[in-house]
N, C-alpha and C positions, 0 to 999 in steps of 0.2 A: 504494500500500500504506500502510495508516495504523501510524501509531506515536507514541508517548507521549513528550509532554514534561514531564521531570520537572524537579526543583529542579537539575542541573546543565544542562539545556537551557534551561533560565529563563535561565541566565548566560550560555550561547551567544548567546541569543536576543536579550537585553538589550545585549550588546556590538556584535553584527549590525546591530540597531535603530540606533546613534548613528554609524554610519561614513558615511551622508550624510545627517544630517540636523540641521537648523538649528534654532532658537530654541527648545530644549530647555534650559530653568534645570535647574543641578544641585537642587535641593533639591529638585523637582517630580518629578525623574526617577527621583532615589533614594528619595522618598517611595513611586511608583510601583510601583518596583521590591521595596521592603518589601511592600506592595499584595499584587502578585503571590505572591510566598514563602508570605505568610501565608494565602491561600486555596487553593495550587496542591494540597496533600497528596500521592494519589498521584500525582499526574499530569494531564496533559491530554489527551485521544485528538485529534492531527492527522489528517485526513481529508482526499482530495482532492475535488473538488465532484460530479466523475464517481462517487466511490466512496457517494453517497447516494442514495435513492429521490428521483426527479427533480420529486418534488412537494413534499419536505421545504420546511417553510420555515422561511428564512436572513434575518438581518439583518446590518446591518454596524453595528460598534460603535466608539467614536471617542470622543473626549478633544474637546468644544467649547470655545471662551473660552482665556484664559489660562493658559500653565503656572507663569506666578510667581504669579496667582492659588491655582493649588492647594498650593501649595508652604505657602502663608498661610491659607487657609482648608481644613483639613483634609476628608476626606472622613469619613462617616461607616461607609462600607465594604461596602455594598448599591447604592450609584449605579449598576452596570448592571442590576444582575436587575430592580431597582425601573425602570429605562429599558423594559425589555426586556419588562416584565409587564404595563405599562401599553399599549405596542404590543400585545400579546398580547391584551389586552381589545377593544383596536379593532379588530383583525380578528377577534377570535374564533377563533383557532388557536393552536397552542403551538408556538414556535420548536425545531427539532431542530439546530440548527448557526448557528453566530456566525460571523464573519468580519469582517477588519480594514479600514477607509476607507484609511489608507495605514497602512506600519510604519515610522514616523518617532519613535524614541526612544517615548515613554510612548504614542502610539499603536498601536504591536506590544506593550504588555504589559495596556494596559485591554481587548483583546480576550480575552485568557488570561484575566484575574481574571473576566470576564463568563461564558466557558465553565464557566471550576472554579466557579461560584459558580451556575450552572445545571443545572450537569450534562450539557453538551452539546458534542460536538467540535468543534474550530476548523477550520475549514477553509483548505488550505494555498494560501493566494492574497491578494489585493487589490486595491483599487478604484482604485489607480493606479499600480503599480510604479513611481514615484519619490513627491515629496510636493508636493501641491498645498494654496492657503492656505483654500479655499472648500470648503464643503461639497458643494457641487453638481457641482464639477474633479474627476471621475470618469468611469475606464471604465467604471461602470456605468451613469451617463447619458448617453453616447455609444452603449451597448447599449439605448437609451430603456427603462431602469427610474427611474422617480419616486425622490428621494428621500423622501419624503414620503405618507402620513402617516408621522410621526415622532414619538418620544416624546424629553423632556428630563429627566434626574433630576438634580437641585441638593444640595448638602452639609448644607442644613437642612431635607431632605426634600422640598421641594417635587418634582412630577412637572406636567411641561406637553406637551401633546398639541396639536400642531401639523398640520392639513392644508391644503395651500394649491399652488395652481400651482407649476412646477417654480424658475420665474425669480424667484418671491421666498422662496424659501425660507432665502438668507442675509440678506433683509432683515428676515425678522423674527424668525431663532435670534437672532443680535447682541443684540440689546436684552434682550429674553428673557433668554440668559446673563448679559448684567450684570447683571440686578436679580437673579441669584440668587448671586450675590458671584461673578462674574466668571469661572465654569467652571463645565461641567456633563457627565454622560454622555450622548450620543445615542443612541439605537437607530432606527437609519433604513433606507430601500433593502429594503425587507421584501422578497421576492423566493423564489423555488421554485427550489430547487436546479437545475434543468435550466437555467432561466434564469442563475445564477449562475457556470453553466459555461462559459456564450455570453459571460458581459462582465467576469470577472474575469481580472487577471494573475497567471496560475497559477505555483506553484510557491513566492512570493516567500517566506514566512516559512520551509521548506525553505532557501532561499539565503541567509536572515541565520542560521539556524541554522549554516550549515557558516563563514560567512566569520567569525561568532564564537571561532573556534576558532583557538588560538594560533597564532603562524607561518604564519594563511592569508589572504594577499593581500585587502587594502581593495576591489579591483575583482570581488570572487566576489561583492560583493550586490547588486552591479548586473547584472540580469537581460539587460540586451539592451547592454550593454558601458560603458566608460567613458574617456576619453581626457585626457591632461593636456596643459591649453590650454598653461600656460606654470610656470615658476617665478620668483618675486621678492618687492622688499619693497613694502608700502604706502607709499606718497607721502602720498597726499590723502584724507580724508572731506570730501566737497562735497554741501553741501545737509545736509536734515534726513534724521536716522534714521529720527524720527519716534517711536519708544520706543510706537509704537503697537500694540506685542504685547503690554505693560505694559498696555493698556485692552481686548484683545482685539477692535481695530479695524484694518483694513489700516493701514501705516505712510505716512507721506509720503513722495516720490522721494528717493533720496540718489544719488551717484555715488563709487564707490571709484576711484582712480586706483592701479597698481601698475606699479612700474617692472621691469621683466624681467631679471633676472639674469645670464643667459648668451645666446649664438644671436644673434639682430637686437637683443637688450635695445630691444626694444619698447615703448613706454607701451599698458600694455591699461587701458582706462575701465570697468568695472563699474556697468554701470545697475543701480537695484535699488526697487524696490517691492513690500514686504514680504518678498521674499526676491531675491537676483539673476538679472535676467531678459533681459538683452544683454550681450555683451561685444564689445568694440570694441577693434582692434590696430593703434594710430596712423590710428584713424577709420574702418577696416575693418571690418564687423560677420563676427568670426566664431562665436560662437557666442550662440546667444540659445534662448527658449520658443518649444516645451513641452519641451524636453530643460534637464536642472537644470543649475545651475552652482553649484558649491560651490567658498568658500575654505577648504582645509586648512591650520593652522598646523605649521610644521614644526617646532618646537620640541616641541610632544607630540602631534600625528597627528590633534585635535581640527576638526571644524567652526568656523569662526570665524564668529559670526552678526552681520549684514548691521550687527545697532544697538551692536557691540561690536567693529568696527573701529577699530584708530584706527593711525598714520604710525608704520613702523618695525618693524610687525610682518613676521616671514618667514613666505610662505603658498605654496601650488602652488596653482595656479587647476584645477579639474579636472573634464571636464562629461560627465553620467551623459544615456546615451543613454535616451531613452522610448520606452516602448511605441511599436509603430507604428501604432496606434489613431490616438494623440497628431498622428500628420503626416500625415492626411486632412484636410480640407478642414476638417469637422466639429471635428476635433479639436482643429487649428490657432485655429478659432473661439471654441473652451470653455479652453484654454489656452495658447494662443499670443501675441503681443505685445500685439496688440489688446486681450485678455481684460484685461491688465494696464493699458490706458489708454496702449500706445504704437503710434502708428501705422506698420502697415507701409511 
C-alpha cells in the first residue's frame, strides 16, 4: 500500500538512514538533508515495486565520489532530474519511479530529492539492504540487470553518459567523478519495474522509516537481523586508513585492534578496506563479508568510521546480517572477502 513521505518522515527517514552507516561527513549529510526539505513540498508517494505497471521504468539513484567532496563543493540542486533526463534521452523512455543503490545516510535522501524533483514515486526497497563501497555491489547485478548505460550529473552542470560492460563500470565512474570536483548524481540500473521486483530488497526504506522513530531499537533497520559481536575499547589503528574516501578512491588496508570488555575480554582484530570487512576473536574469524560490520561508539550511538578511529575510544562491535542473495556462491563472489582483495 503506498503512502506519502512528508517533511516529518524526511526526519524519520534521515535518522533511519545513519544507524548503520559509515563514512557519512556531517556537513554533506546535513547539506543533504536541507536538499531534501527544500524540494520534498507535499510529499513523496512511496510505492512498493509490485504496486507498479510491470513495464514502468525504474532507475536507481545514488550519491557517486565523495561526501566531504559535497559538503565543499555545493550542488547546484537539479543533479538528479538532470542524471535522470539524460538517461531518459538514451533510452528514449520516461522514468515512472526512482529507487535507492543502498540507504546509507545521504544515499536514502538523494533518492527523495530525485522523486520530488520529478515527480515520481520512490519505491520502497534497495539495491542492497546493507551498504556496499562499489557501484556494481548490488542485488541488482546478482539479478543480472547492467548497471549501465548510466548517466553522471556534476555540480557545475556537466552531464556524462556512460555505456560500457558491467566489470568496468567503476573503473571508469572514479575518474569521471573526480574531474567533476569529486561527486556527482548517478542515475543507473535502468530497469522495468517487474524486473525491479525480482532483484530489489524490499521493504528497506519502510524499515529506516519506522527505526527513525524515537525509543525504537537500532536493530528495526536491519532487515534480515543484526547481532552484537562484542563490547570494548580500541587499543590499536594498524596500518593506513588511507583517508581514501577524502579522494573518492577505495582506502588502503588498516586493522583496528579492540580489547573486549567483559565475557572472555577477547582481542577482536578489525580488518578493514574501505569499510570493515573481517573480524577476528584472538585469530578466530568470526564474522566477516558480505554481512556488514559496524563500530558503534557508545558514548552517542554514532557509527565510528573505519578512517576516524583512533585508541581509547568505547564502541560495540555489531554485525548487520545481508540479504541472502549476499551468501550464494555469486554473491559471496561480488561481495564477499575476495571482492575486497582478501583471500578466503
Amino acid at each position: 500500500m503506498s503512502r506519502v513521505i512528508d517533511a516529518a518522515g524526511l526526519g524519520r527517514l534521515s535518522a533511519g538512514s545513519r544507524l548503520f552507516a559509515t563514512g557519512a561527513a556531517e556537513s554533506s549529510y546535513s547539506l543533504a538533508y536541507a536538499w531534501a526539505g527544500s524540494v520534498l513540498g507535499d510529499g513523496v508517494t512511496l510505492v512498493a515495486a509490485e504496486e507498479l505497471d510491470a513495464g514502468t521504468l525504474c532507475m536507481a539513484i545514488t550519491l557517486v565520489g565523495s561526501t566531504t567532496a559535497l559538503g565543499e563543493q555545493l550542488p547546484r540542486g537539479d543533479e538528479p532530474v538532470r542524471a535522470v533526463r539524460a538517461l531518459e534521452r538514451r533510452l528514449g523512455e520516461r522514468a515512472g519511479a526512482v529507487v535507492a543503490l543502498n540507504l546509507a545516510a545521504e544515499n536514502a535522501l538523494i533518492p527523495l530529492v530525485a522523486a520530488a524533483g520529478l515527480g515520481v514515486p520512490l519505491v520502497d526497497g534497495d539495491g542492497s539492504g546493507r551498504v556496499f563501497p562499489l557501484v556494481e555491489q548490488t542485488t541488482y547485478t546478482l539479478g543480472r540487470v547492467q548497471a549501465a548505460p548510466l548517466a553522471l550529473a556534476g555540480a557545475s552542470g556537466e552531464v556524462v553518459v556512460l555505456e560500457t560492460a558491467a566489470d568496468r563500470v567503476e573503473e571508469l565512474v572514479r575518474p569521471v567523478v573526480l574531474s567533476v570536483g569529486g561527486w556527482a548524481v548517478a542515475a543507473c540500473y535502468p530497469m522495468a519495474a517487474g524486473d525491479l521486483a525480482r532483484v530489489l530488497v524490499p521493504g528497506t526504506v519502510s524499515l529506516l522509516l519506522r527505526a527513525g522513530e524515537p525509543g525504537v531499537p537500532r536493530s528495526v533497520a536491519a532487515p534480515y537481523g543484526v547481532r552484537t559481536l562484542c563490547k570494548g575499547q580500541i587499543l590499536a589503528v594498524e596500518g593506513s586508513t588511507g583517508h581514501g574516501a577524502d579522494l573518492a578512491l577505495p582506502s588502503l588496508p588498516s586493522s583496528i585492534v579492540v580489547q573486549e570488555s567483559a565475557g572472555l575480554r577477547r582481542l577482536v582484530r578489525l580488518e578493514a578496506h574501505n569499510e570493515i570487512v573481517l573480524a577476528l576473536a584472538d585469530g578466530a574469524p568470526v564474522a566477516m563479508a558480505p554481512d556488514q560490520i559496524c563500530m558503534i561508539a557508545t558514548a552517542d550511538g554514532m557509527v565510528v568510521d573505519v578512517d576516524k578511529a583512533e585508541p581509547g575510544v568505547e564502541v560495540e562491535i555489531m554485525v548487520v546480517q545481508a540479504a541472502p542473495v549476499w551468501h550464494t556462491d555469486k554473491g559471496r563472489a561480488l561481495g564477499g572477502l575476495s571482492a575486497f582483495g582478501i583471500p578466503l
